[in-house]
GUMI-123773 format. One record per residue (C-alpha): x, y, z. Coordinates in steps of 0.05 Angstrom, whole numbers, padded with zeros to 5 digits, always signed. Layout:
! residues N
XYZ/...
***
This chain:
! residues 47
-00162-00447-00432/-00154-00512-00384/-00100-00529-00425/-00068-00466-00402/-00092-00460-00331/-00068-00533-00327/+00000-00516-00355/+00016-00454-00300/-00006-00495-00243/+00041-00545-00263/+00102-00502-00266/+00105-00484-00194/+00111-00408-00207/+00064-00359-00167/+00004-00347-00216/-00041-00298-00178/-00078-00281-00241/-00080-00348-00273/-00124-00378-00209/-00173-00312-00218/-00179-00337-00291/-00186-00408-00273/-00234-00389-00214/-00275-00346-00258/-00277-00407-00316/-00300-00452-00259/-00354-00388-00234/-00381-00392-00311/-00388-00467-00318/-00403-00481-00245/-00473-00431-00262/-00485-00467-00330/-00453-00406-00370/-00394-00453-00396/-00414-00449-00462/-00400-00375-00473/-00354-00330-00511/-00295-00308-00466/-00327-00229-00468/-00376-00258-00433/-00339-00275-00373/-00345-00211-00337/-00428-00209-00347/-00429-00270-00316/-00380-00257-00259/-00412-00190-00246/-00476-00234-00234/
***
């Protein structure tokens, strides 16, 4: 996935949903959730 979020930051095209991705990646790793499955993403943004 940060090969991805990587790759639409560098194209210069407006990506509103790739920085909620991105910022909910950083959310999940930032908390010590990095580790997770993907699914889990929304558990851990919810909070």
């Amino acid at each position: 996935m940060t090969y991805l979020a990587s790759f639409a930051q560098a194209s210069d095209v407006a990506n509103p949903i790739g920085a909620v991705v991105r910022n909910g990646f950083a959310t999940a790793v930032a908390t010590g959730h990095g580790e997770k499955f993907v699914p889990a993403l929304s558990d851990i943004i919810a909070g």
